[in-house]
C-alpha positions as a Markdown table, in Angstrom:
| # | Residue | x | y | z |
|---|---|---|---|---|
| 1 | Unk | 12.1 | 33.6 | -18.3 |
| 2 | Unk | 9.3 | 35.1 | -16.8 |
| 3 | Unk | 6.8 | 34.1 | -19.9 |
| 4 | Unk | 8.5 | 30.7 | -18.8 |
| 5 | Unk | 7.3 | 31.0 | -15.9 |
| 6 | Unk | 3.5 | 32.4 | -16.2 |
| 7 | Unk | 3.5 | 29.3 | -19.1 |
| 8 | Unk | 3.6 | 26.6 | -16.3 |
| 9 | Unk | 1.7 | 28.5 | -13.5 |
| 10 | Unk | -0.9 | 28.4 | -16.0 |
| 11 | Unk | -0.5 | 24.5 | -16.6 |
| 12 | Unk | -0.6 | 23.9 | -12.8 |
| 13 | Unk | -3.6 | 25.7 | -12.7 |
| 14 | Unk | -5.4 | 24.0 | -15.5 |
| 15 | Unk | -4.3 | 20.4 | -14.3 |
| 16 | Unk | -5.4 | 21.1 | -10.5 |
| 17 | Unk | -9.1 | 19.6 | -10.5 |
| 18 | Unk | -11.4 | 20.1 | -7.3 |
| 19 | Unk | -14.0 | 17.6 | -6.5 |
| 20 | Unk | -17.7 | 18.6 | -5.5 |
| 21 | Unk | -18.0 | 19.9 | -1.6 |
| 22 | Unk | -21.0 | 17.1 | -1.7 |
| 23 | Unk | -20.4 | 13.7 | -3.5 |
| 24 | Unk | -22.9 | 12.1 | -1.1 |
| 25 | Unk | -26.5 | 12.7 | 0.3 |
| 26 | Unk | -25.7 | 11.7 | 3.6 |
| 27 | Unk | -25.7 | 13.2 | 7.0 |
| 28 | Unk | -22.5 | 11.4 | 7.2 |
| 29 | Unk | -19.8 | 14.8 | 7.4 |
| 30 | Unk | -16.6 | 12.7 | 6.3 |
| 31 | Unk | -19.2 | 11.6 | 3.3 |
| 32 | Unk | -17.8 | 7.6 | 3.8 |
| 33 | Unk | -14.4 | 8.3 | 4.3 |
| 34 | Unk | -12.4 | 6.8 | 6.9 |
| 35 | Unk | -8.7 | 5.7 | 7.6 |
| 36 | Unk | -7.3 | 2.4 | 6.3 |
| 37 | Unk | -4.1 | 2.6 | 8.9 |
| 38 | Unk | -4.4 | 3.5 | 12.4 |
| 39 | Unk | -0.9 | 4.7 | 12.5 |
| 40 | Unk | 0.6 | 2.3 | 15.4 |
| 41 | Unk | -0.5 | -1.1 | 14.6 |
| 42 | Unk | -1.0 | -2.8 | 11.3 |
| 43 | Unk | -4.1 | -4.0 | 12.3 |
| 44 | Unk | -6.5 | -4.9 | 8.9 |
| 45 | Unk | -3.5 | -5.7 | 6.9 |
| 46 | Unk | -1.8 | -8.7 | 6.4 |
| 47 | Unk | 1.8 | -9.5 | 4.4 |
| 48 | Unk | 2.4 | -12.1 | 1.1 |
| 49 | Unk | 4.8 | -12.5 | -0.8 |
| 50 | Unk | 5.0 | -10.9 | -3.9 |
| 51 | Unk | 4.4 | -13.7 | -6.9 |
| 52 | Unk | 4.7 | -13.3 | -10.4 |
| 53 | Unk | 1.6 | -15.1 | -12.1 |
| 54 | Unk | 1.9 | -18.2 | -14.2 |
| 55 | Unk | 2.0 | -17.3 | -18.4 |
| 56 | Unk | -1.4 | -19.1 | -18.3 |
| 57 | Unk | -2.7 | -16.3 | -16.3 |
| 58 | Unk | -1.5 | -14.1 | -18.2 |
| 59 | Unk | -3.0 | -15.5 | -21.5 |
| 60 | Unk | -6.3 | -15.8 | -19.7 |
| 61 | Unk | -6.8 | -19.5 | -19.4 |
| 62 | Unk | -6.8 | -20.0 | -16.0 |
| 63 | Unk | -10.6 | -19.0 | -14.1 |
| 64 | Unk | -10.6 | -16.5 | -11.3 |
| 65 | Unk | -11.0 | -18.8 | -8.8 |
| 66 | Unk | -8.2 | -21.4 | -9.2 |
| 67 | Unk | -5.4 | -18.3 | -10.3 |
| 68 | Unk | -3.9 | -18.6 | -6.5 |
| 69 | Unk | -3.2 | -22.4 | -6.5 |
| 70 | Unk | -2.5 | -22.4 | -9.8 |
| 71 | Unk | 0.3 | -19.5 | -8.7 |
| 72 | Unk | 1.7 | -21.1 | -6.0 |
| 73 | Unk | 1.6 | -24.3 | -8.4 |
| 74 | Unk | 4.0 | -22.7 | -10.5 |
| 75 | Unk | 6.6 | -21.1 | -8.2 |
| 76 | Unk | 6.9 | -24.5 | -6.0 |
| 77 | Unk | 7.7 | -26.4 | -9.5 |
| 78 | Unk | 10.4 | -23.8 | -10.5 |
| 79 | Unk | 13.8 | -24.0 | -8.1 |
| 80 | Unk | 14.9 | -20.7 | -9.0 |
| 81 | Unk | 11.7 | -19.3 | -7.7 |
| 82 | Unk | 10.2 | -21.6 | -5.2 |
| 83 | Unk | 12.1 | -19.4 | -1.7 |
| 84 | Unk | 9.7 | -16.8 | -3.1 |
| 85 | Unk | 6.6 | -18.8 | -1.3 |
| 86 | Unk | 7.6 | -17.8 | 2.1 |
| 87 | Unk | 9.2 | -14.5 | 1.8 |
| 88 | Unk | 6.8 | -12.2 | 3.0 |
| 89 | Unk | 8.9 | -9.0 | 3.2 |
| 90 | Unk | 9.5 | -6.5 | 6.4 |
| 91 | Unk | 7.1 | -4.6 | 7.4 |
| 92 | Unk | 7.0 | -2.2 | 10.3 |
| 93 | Unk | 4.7 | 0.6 | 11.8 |
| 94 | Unk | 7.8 | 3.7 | 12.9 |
| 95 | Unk | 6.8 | 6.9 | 13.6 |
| 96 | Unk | 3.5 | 6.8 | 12.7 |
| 97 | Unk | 4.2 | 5.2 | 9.3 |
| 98 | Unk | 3.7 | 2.0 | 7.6 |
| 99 | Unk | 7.4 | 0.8 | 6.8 |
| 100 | Unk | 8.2 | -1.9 | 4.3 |
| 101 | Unk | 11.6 | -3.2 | 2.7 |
| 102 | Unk | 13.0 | -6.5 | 1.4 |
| 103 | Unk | 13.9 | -9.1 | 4.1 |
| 104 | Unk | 16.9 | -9.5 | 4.7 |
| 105 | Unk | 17.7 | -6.4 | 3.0 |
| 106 | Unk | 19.4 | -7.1 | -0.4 |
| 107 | Unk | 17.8 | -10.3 | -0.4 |
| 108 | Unk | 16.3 | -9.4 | -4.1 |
| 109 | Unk | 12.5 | -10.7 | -3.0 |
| 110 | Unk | 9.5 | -9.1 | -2.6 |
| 111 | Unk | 6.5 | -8.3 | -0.7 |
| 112 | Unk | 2.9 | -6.6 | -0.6 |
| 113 | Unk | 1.1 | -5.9 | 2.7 |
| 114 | Unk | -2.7 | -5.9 | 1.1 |
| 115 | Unk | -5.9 | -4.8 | 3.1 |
| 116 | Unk | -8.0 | -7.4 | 4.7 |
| 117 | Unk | -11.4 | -5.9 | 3.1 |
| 118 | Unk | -11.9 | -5.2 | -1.1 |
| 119 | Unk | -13.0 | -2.3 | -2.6 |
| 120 | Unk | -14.5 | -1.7 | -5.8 |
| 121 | Unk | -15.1 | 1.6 | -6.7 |
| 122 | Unk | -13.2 | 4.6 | -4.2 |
| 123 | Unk | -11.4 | 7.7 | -4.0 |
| 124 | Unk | -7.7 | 7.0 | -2.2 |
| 125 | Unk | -5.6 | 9.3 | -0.5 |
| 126 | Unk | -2.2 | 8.7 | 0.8 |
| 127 | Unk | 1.3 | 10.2 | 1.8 |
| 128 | Unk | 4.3 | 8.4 | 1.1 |
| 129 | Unk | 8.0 | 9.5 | 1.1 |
| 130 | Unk | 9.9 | 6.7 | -0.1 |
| 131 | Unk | 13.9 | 6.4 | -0.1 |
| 132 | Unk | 16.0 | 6.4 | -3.4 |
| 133 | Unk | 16.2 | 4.1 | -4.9 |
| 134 | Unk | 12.9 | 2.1 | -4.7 |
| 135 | Unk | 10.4 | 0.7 | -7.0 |
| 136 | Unk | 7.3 | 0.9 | -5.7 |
| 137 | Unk | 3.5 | 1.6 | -5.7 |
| 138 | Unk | -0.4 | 1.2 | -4.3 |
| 139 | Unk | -2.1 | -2.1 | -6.3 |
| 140 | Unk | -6.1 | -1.8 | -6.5 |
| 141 | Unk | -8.5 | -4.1 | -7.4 |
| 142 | Unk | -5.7 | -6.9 | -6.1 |
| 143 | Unk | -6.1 | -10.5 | -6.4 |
| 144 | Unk | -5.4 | -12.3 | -3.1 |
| 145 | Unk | -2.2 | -14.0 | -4.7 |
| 146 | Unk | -0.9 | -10.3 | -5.4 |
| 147 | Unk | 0.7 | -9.1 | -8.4 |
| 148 | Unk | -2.8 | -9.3 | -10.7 |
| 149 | Unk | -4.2 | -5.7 | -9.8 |
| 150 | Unk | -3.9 | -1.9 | -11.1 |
| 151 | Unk | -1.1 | -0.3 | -9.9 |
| 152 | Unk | -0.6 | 3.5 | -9.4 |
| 153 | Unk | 3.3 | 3.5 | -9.5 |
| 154 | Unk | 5.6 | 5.3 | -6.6 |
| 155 | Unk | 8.6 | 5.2 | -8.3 |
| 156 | Unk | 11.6 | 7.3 | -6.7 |
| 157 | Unk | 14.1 | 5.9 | -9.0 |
| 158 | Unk | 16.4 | 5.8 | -12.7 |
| 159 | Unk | 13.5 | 5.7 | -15.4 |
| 160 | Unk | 11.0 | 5.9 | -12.6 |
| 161 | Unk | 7.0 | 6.0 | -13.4 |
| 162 | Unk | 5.7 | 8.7 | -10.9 |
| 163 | Unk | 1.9 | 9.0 | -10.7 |
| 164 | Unk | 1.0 | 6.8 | -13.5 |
| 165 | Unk | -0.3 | 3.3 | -13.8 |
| 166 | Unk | 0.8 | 0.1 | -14.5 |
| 167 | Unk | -1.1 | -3.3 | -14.8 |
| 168 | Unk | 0.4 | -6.6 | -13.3 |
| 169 | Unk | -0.8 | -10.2 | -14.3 |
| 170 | Unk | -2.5 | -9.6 | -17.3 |
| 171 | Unk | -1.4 | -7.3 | -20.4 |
| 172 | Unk | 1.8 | -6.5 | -18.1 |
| 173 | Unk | 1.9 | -2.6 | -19.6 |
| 174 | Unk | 2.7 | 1.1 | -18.2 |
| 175 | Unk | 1.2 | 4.1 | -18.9 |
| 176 | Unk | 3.3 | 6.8 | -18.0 |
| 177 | Unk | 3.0 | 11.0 | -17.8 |
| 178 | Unk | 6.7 | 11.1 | -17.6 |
| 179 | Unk | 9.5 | 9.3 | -16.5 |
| 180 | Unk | 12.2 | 10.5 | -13.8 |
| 181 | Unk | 15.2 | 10.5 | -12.5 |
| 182 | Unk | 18.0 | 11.9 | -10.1 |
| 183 | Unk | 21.5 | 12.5 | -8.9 |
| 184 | Unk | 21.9 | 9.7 | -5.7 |
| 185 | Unk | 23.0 | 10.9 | -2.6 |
| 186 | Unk | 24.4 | 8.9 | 0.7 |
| 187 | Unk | 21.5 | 7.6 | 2.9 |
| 188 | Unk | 18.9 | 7.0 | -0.2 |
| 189 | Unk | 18.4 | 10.5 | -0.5 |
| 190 | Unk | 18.4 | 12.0 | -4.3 |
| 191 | Unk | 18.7 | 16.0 | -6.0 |
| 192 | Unk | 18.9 | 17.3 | -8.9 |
| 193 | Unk | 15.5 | 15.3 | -10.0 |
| 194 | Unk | 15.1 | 15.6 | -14.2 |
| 195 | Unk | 13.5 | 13.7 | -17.0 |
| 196 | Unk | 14.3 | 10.4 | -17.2 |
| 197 | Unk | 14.4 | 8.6 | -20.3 |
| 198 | Unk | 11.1 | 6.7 | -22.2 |
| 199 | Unk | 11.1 | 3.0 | -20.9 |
| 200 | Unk | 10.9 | 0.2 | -23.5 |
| 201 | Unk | 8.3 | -2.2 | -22.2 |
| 202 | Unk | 4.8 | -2.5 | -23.3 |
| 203 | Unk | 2.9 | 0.8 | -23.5 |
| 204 | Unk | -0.5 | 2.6 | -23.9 |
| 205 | Unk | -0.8 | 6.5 | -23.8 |
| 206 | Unk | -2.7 | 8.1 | -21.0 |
| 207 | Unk | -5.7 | 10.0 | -21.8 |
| 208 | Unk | -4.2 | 13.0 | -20.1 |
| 209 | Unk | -1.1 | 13.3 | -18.8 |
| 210 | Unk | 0.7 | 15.7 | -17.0 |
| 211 | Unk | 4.2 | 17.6 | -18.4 |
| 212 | Unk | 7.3 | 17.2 | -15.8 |
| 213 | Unk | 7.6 | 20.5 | -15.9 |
| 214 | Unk | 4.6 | 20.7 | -13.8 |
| 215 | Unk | 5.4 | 17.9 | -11.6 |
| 216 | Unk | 9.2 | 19.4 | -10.7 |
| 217 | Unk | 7.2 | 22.1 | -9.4 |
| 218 | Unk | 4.9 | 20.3 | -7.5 |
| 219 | Unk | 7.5 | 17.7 | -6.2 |
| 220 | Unk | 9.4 | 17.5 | -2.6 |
| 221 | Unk | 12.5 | 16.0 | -3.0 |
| 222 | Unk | 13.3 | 13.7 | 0.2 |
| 223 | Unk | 9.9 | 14.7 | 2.0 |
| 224 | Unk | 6.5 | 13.6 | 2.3 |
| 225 | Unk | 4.2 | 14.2 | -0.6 |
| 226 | Unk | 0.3 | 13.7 | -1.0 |
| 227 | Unk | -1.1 | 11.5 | -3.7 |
| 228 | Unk | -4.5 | 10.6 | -4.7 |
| 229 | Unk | -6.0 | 7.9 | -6.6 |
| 230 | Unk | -10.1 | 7.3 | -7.9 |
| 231 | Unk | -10.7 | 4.4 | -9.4 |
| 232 | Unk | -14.6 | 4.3 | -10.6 |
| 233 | Unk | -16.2 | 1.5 | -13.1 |
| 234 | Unk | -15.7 | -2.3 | -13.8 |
| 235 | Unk | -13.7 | -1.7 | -16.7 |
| 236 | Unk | -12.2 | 1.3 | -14.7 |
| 237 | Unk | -11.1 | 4.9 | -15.4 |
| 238 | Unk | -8.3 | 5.9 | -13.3 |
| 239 | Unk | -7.4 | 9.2 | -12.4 |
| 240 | Unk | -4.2 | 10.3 | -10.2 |
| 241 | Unk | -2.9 | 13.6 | -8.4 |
| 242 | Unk | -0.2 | 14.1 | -6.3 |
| 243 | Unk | 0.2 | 17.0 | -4.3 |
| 244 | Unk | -3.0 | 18.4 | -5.9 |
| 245 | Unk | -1.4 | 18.5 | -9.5 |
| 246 | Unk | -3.4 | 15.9 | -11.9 |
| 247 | Unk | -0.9 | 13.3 | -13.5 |
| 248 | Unk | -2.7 | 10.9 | -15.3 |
| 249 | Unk | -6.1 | 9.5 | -16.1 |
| 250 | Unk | -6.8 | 6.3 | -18.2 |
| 251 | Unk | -10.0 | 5.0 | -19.2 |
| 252 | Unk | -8.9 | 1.6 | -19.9 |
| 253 | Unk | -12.1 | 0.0 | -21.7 |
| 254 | Unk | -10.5 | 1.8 | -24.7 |
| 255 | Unk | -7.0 | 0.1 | -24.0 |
| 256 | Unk | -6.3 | -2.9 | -27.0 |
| 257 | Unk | -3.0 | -4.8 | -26.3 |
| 258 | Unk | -1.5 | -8.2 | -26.3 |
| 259 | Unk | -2.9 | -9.7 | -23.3 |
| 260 | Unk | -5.7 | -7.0 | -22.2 |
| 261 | Unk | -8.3 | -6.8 | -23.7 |
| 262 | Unk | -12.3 | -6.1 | -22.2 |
| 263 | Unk | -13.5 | -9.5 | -21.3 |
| 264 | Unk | -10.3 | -9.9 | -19.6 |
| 265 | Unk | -10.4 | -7.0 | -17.4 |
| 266 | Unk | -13.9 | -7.6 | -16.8 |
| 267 | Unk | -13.1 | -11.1 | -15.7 |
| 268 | Unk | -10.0 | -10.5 | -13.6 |
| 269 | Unk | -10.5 | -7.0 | -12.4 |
| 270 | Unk | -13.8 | -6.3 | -12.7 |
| 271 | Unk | -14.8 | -6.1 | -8.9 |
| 272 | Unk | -13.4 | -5.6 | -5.5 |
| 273 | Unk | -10.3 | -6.3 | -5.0 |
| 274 | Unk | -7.4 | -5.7 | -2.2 |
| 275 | Unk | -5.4 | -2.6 | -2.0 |
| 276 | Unk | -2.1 | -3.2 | -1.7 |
| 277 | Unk | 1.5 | -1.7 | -0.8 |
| 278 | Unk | 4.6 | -2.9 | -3.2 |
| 279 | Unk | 8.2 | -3.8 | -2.5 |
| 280 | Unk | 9.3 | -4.5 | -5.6 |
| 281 | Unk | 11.5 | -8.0 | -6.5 |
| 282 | Unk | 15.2 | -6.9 | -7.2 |
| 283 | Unk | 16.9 | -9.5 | -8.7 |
| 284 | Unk | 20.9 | -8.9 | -10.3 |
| 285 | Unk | 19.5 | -10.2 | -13.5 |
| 286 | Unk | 17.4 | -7.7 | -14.2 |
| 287 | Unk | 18.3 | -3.8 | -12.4 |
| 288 | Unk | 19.5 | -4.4 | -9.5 |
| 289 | Unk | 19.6 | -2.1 | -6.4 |
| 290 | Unk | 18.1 | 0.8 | -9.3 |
| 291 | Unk | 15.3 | -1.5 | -8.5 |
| 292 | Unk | 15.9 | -1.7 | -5.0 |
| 293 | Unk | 18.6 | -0.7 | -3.1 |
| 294 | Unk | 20.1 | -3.1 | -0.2 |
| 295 | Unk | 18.2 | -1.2 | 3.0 |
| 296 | Unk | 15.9 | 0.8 | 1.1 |
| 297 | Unk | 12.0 | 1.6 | 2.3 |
| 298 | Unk | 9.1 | 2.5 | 1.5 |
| 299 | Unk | 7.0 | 5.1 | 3.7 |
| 300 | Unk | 3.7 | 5.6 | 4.0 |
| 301 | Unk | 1.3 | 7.1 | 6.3 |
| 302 | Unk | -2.1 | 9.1 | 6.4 |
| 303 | Unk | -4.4 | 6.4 | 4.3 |
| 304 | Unk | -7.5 | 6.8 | 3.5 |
| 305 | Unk | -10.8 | 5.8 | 1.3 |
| 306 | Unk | -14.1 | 7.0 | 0.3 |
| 307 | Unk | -15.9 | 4.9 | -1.3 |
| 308 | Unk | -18.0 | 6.0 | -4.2 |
């Protein structure tokens, strides 16, 4: 037991990665950082509704600047889909957090509430304590219509994607340190978090990834926890800690898969882009309140950028 032990004190140690004192030459002391949420008001954000893109999109047919209307083309034409135009999700400022669920809860639809201003290239910090079950996350690099953007995944729930990434709109793919999972307790609380198992949807291994082991250390269960994100380069390299334990780190200009490819990225993704926070879509079809459960939120507070 206590080799055990020494064995993943050793990994913690390894994955933990400090960053220079000095990334800039400036007599600016925060070097460039500065908050993104003011912690009452949700002034420089702004709600939309959370859209899946059209196929065409996906395929890369479609230039960057008619993917909106050619979204919201789409959804209006499809009856099952077209109630998803206006729904813009619930989102609330409580307690000195940013506070966002489905509207009316159980309703099944989505939402992001994106950042006025684009970044490119920045070092995000964040806390977020999310109930169970949600499926959630940060997009970067986010197209104004929503779901075409890098997500680093906040996922408190069965088969959930903690600290790793996950690209919406085009290639549609995960990369994944580890999956999770949990016992369910009354009022969207969880214990007993363990491995959950490997999802089947389109994949591509991380460059390094973190063991669980390490992360069930790190993790607090039903509390806040710090995460961090850098995203540097127009084909980007992503990098995630939570807690100060490194996760994950992609360099995806190496990543070949149906739908993402270089040009592609470049085109889409390549430059700023909105940062955005997801309520995921729930519908019955697919998993239901493991998705999203009627009443669940999302919490987050303490955000924050540094450009690089």
């Amino acid at each position: 037991m206590l080799l055990a032990v020494s064995a993943v004190t050793q990994r913690l140690k390894a994955a933990e990665l400090s960053l220079p004192d000095q990334l800039y030459t400036t007599e600016d002391p925060t070097h460039g950082k500065r908050s993104l949420f003011d912690g009452k008001t949700l002034k420089g954000w702004r709600a939309i509704p959370r859209l899946e893109v059209a196929p065409s999109i996906g395929e890369g047919k479609v230039p960057l600047d008619q993917v909106e209307a050619q979204t919201v083309a789409y959804h209006r034409n499809r009856p099952e889909s077209a109630a998803m135009l206006d729904h813009k999700g619930q989102w609330d400022v409580i307690d000195g957090a940013i506070v966002g669920g489905q509207k009316p809860a159980g309703s099944g639809l989505g939402a992001y509430l994106i950042t006025e201003e684009k970044f490119q290239d920045f070092e995000l910090e964040f806390e977020a304590n999310h109930d169970w079950p949600v499926d959630s996350g940060i997009l970067v690099r986010q197209h104004p219509i929503g779901a075409v953007g890098y997500q680093f995944s906040v996922e408190p729930r069965p088969r959930g994607n903690m600290g790793g990434f996950y690209v919406n709109g085009i290639g549609n793919f995960r990369s994944a340190a580890f999956y999770i999972d949990a016992l369910e307790l009354p009022g969207f609380k969880s214990t007993q978090l363990s491995q959950g198992i490997h999802d089947s949807r389109p994949f591509w291994p991380l460059d390094y990834a973190a063991h669980f082991e390490d992360f069930a250390q790190a993790w607090r269960t039903n509390e806040w926890n710090r995460f961090r994100l850098r995203c540097v380069g127009k084909i980007p390299v992503l990098t995630s800690w939570i807690n100060g334990l490194k996760i994950a780190s992609l360099n995806y200009a190496n990543v070949r898969l149906p739908g993402f490819n270089s040009d592609r990225a470049s085109h889409y993704l390549g430059g700023p882009g909105h940062i955005g926070l997801e309520v995921h879509n729930s519908p019955a079809s697919g998993m239901g309140r493991n998705r999203w459960a009627p009443g669940a939120v999302c919490r987050w507070r303490n955000i924050t950028i540094q450009p690089l």
